[in-house]
MIGURO-550347 format. One record per residue: residue in one letter; x, y, z of N, C-alpha, C in turn. Coordinates in steps of 0.001 Angstrom, whole numbers, plus 500000, padded with zeros to 6 digits. Example, Ala and Ser with C-alpha at 12.3 -4.5 7.8 and 13.67 -1.06 7.14 Angstrom:
! residues 2
a513190494310507800512300495500507800513200496700507800 s512850497750507080513670498940507140512900500030507870 
! end
This chain:
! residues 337
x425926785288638161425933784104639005427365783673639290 x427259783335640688428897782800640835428683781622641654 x429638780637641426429183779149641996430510778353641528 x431150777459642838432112776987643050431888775463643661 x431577774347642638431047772866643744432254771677642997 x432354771269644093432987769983644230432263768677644156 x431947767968642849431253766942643298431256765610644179 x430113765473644850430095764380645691430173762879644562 x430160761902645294430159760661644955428584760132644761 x428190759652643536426497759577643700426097758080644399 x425494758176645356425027756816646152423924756150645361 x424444754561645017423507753834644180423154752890645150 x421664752809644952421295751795646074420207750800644848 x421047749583645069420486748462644474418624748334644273 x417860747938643364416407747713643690415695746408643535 x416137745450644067415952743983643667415091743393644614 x414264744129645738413309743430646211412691744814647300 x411430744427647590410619745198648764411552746749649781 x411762745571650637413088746122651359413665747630650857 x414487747277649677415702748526649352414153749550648714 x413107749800648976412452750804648798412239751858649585 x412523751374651296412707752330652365414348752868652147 x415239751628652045416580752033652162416953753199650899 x416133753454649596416280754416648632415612755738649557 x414783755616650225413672756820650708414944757047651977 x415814756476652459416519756988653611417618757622652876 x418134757165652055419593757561651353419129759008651014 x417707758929649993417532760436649346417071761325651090 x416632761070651761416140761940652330417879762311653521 x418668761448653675419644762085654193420492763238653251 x420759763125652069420850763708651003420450765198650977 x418843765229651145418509766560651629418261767057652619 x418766766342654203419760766996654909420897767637654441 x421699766841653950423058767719653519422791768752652679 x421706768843651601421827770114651457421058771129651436 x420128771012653306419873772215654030417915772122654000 x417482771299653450416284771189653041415579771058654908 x414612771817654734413654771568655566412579770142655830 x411739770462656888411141768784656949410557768867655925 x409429770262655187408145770132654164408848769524652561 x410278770088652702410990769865651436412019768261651418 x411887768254652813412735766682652626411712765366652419 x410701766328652219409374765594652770408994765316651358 x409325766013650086408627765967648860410423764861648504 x411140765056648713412309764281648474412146762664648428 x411521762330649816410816761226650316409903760570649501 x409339761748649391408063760289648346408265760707647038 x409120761404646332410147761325644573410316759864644660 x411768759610646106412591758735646024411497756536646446 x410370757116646932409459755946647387408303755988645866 x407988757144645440407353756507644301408460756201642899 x409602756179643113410628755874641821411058754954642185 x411425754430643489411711752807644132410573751782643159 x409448752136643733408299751525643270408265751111642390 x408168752097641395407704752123639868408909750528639513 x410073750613639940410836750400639291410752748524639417 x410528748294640698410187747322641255408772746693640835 x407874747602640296406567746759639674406614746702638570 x407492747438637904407385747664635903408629747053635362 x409643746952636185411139746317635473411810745047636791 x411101744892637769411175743963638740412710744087639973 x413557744966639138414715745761639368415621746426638694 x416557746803639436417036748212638923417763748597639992 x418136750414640318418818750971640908418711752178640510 x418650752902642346418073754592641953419654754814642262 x419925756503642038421018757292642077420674758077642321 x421230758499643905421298759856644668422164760649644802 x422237762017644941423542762875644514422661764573644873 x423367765461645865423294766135645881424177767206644750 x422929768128644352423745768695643208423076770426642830 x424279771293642746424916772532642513423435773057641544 x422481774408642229421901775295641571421939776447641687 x421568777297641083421906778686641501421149779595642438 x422210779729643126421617779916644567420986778737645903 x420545777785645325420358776277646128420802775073645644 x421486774376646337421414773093646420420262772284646001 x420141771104645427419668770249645038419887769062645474 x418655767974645625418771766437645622418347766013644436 x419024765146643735419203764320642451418361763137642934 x417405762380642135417091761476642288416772760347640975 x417295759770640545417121758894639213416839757663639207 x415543757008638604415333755553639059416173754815637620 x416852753970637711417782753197636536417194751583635889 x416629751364635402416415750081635012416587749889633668 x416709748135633208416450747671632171415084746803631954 x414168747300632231412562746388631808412333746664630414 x410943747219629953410800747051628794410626748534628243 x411024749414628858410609750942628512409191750919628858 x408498752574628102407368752958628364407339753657627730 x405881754144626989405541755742626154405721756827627230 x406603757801627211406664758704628362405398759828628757 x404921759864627466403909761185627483402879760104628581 x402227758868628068401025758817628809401414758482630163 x402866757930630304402864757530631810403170758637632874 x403078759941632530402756760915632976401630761597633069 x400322760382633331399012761175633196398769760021634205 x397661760618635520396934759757636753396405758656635330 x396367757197636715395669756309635522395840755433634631 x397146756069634090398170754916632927399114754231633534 x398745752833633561399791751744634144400028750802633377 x401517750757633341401790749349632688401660748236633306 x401304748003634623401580747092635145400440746416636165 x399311747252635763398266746974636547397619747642637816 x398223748706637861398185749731639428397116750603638790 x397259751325640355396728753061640110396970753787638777 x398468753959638728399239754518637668399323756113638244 x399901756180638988399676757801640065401290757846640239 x401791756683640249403676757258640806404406758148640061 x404359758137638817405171759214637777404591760571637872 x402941760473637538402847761883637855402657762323639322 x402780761799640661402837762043641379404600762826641337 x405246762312641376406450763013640610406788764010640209 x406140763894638951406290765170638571405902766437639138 x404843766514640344403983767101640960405092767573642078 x405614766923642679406531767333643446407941767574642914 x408583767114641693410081767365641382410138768926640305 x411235769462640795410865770849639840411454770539638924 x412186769504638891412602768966637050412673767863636877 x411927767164635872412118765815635686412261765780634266 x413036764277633598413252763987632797413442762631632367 x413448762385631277413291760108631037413856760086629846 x414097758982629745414988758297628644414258756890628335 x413368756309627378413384755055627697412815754303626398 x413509753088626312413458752210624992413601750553625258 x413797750123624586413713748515624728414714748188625689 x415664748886626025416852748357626747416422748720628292 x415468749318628138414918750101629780415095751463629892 x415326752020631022414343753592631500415401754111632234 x415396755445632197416090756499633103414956757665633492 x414891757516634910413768758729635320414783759483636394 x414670760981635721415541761725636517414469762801637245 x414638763066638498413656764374639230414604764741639931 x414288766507639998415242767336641024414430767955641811 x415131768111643040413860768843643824415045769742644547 x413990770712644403415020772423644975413997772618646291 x414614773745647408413521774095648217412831775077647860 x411749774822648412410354775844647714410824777280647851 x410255778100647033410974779165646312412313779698646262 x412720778469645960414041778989645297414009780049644069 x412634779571642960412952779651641864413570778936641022 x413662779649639575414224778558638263416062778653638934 x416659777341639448417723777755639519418425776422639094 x417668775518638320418548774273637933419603774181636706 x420937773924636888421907774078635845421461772830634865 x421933772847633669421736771641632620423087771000632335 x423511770460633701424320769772634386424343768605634731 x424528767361634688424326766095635152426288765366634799 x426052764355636169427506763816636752426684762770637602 x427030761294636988427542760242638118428393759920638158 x429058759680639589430024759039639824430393758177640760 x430724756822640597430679755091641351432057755152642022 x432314755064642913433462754191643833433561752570643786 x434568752075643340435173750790642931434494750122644263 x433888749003644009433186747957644929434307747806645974 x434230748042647582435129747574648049435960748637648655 x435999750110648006436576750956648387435601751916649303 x436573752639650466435681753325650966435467755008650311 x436633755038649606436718756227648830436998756202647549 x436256757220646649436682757494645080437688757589644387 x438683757323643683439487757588643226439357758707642116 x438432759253641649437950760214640866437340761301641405 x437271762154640890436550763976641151436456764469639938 x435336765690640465434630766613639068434632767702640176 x434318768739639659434786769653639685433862770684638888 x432946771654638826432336772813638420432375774123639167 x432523775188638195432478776460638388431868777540637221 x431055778768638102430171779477637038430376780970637525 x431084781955636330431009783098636834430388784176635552 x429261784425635732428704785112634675428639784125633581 x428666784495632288428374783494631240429696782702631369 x430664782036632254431814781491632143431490779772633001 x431467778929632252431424778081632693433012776649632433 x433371776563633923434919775586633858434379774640634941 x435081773175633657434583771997634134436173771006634308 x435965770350635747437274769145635328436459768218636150 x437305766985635238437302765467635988438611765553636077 x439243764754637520440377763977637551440266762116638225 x441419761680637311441086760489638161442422760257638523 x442775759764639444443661759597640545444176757957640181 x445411757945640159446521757170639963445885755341640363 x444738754510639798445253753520640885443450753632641479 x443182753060642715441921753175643477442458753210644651 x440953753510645742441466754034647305441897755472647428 x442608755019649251442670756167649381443887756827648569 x444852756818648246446368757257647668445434757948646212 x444626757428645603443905757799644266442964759429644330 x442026758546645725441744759922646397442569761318646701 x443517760772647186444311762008648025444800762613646391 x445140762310645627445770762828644496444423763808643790 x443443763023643715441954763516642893441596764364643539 x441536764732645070441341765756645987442579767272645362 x443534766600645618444881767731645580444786768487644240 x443953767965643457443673768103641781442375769392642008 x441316768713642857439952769634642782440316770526643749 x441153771083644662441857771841645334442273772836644480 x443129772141643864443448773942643070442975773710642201 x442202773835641710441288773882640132440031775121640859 x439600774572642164438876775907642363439079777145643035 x440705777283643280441170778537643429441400778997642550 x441477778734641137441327779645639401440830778626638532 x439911778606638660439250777482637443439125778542635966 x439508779425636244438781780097634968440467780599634344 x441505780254634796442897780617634311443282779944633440 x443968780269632535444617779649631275444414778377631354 x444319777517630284444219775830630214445214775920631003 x446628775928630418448084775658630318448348775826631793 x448146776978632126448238777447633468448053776671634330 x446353776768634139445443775861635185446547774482635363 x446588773479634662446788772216634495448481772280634966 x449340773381635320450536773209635793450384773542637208 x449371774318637225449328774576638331447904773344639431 x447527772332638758447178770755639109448524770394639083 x449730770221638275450787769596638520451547769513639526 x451561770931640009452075771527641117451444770883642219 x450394771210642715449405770550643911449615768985643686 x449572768404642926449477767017642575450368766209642894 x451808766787642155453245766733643121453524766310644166 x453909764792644718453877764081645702452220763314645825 x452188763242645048450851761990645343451122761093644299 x449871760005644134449935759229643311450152760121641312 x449774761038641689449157761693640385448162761386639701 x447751761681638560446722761038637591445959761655636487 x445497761197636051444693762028634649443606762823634754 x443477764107634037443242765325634415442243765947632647 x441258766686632821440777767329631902440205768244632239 x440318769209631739439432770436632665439410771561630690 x437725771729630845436917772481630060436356773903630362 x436542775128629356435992776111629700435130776731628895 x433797777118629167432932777639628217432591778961628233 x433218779946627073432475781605627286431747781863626671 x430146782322627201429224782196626231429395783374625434 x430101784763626227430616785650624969430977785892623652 x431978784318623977432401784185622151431906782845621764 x431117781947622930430568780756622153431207779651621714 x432489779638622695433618778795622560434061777897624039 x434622776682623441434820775742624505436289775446624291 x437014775821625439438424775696625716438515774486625829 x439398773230625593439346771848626447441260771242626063 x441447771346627502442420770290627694442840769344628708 x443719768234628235443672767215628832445172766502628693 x445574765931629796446641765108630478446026763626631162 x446359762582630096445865761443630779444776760702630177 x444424759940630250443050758868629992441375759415630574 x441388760604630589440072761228630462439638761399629048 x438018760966628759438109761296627873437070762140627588 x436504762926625934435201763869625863434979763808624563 x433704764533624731433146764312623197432332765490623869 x431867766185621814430768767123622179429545766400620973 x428450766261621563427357765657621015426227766798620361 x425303766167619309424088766645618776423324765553618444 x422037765636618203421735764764617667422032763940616265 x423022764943615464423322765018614204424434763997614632 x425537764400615405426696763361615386427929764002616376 x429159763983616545429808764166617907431457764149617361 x431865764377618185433163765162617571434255765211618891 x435264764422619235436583764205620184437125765000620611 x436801765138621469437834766028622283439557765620623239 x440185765927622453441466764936622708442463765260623523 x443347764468624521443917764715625444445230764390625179 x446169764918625815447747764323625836448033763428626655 x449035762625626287449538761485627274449775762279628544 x450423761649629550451032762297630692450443761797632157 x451308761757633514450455761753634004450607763086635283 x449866763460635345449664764847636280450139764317637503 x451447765363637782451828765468639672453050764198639113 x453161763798638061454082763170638128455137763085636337 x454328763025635633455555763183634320454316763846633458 x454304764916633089453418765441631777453868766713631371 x453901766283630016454449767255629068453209768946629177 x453938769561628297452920771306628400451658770662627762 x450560770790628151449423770258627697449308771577626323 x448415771173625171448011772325624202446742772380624544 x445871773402624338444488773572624364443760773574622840 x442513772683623043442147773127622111440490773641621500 x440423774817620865439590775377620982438226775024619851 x437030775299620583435631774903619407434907775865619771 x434965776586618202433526777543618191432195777331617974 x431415778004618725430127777999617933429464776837618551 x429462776180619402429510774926620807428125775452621066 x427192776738621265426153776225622208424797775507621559 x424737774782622592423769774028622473423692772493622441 x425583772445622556425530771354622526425973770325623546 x425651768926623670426246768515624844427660768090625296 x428127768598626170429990768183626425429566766984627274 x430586765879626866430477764584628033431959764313628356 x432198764357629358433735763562629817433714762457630756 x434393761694630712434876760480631604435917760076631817 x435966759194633161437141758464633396437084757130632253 x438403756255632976438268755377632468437639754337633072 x436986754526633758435998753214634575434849753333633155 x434505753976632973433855754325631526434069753800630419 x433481752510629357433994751959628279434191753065627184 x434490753403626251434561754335625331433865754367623901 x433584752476623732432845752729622677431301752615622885 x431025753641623054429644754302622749429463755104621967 x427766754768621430428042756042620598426367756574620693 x426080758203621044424894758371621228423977758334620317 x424001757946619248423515757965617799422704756040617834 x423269755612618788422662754217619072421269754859620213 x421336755685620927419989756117621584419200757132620722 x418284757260620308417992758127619447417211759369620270 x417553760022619780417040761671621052418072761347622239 x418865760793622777419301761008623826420030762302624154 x420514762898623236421753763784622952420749765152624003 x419293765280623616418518766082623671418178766379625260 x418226764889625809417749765325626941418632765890628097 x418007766097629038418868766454630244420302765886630826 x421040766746630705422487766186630856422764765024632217 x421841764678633188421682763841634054420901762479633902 x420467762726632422419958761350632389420672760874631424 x421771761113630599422818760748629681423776760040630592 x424042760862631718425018760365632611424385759225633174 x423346758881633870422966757842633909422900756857633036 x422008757405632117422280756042631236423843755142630591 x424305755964630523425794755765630184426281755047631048 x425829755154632019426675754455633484425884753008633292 x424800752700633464424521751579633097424516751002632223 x425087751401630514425263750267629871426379749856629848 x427560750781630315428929751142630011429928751124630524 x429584751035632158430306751208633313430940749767633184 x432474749774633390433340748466633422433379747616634927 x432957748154635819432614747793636816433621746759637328 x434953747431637457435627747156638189436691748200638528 x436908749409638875437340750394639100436866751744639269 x437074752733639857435815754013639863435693754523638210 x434155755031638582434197755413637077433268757640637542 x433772758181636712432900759345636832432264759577635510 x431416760381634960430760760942634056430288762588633999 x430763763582633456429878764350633438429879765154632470 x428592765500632220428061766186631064427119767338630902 x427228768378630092426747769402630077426472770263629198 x425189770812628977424801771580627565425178773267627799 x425559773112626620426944774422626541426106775583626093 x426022776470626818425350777828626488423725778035627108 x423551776958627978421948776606628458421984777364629590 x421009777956630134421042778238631377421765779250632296 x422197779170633282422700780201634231424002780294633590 
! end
């Protein structure tokens, strides 16, 4: 498998009354326009994104879905995640016609599931994360165990942050950068960063990250981490310049992944790399700093387990400082393509 994506910015559309239930069903279904979906398949996109509006609006009164086109092998994907804080739910039964918390049919979840080729939930007293992906029909199994949100600062028309994935055979290289500052000047730097990262993502840490210095050079600059996983030897390369930060998770407990001062494209020392064996299976998470840091996944219990897109979500809503861009992304090491 070979695969080279730049991530987009994930569109959050508020859920606080009637209304934003069409405006979620327009966002996801432009979404899979962009990536190539037909009417029958933009069509199952549509009612993911109108029965997860719903749910969210009759069982937690509001909330906010997250849309994001996203990287499979061989197809594109639409991301769709409904976000709330209500009261949770038992997941097994609310995936059966019939079971409602709230007095309905009880048909929206597993209607869902019926149409999303992957879904996944998170949910406890603090509220719910429902994640569904929908691929076009026969694609096949081609979903990575991959998940990334990422918010643009209220106000801005552009991100100051980027991510960055690449997959060549069992080789998987990951970066976030975040860009000097917010806007566009933050952008242009976070761009110049995911620019050359995917003309050799798979080259030396050291390398790689001088050669971000290089491209970066005349912009704002900014903080930089970029991860490599070979499932050959079962090891995760990771280094970092700047206020990105990572952790690798289990359910057992989690372990830092640490970065050097500096700031990229503008003053940073030789970054060191540093290496962890014996990594699969487990989850890598990195962030900006729009991202608070003290979390800890051992406060969600099973979270570590699930799908790397509903960590990222959830994280974003308890955690997000919400006043500057924030990115997230996370990924189970040795899973999949």
């Amino acid at each position: 498998m070979e695969l080279t994506f730049v991530g987009p910015a994930t569109r959050i559309v508020a859920l606080e009354e009637p209304t934003q239930v069409g405006q979620a069903r327009r966002v996801a279904q432009q979404a899979a326009v962009e990536a190539g979906f037909d009417e029958i398949d933009s069509g199952r996109v549509a009612l993911v994104a109108t029965e997860l509006a719903t749910n969210v609006l009759k069982h937690a009164t509001s909330g906010a879905m997250h849309v994001a086109v996203v990287p499979g092998n061989g197809a594109q994907g639409v991301e769709v995640v409904a976000v709330d804080r209500g009261p949770g739910f038992n997941l097994a039964e609310c995936l059966a016609d019939g079971f409602s918390t709230g007095g309905t049919r009880g048909e929206g979840l597993g209607a869902v599931s019926r149409q999303a080729d992957v879904m996944d939930m998170y949910a406890d007293a603090r509220g719910s994360v429902v994640m569904a992906r929908i691929y076009p029909k026969g694609s096949g199994r081609v979903d990575l165990l991959l998940g990334a949100t990422q918010q643009t600062m209220e106000g801005e028309p552009v991100s100051g942050d980027a991510w960055a994935m690449a997959v060549s055979g069992g080789k998987h290289a990951f970066l976030v950068v975040d860009g000097l500052g917010h806007g566009l000047s933050a952008h242009d730097a976070a761009r110049a960063g995911t620019d050359a990262f995917v003309e050799q993502p798979f080259s030396d840490p050291v390398a790689l990250l001088n050669s971000l210095h290089g491209a970066m050079t005349g912009t704002r600059g900014g903080a930089v981490a970029v991860a490599q996983y070979d499932a050959a030897t079962d090891t995760l390369r990771y280094a970092g310049i700047g206020n990105i930060s990572g952790t690798l998770a289990t359910l057992e407990g989690s372990r830092g992944l640490a970065s050097h001062p500096g700031i990229v494209g503008v003053q940073a020392r030789r970054a060191q790399p540093f290496d962890f064996p014996g990594v699969q299976g487990k989850l890598m998470v990195m962030w900006s700093d729009g991202l608070m840091s003290r979390w800890n996944l051992r406060d969600y219990p099973g979270l570590a387990s699930r799908h790397p897109a509903v960590v990222t979500a959830l994280l974003h809503r308890d955690f997000n400082r919400g006043r500057d861009d924030v990115t997230l992304l996370a990924a189970r090491l040795g899973a999949g393509p």
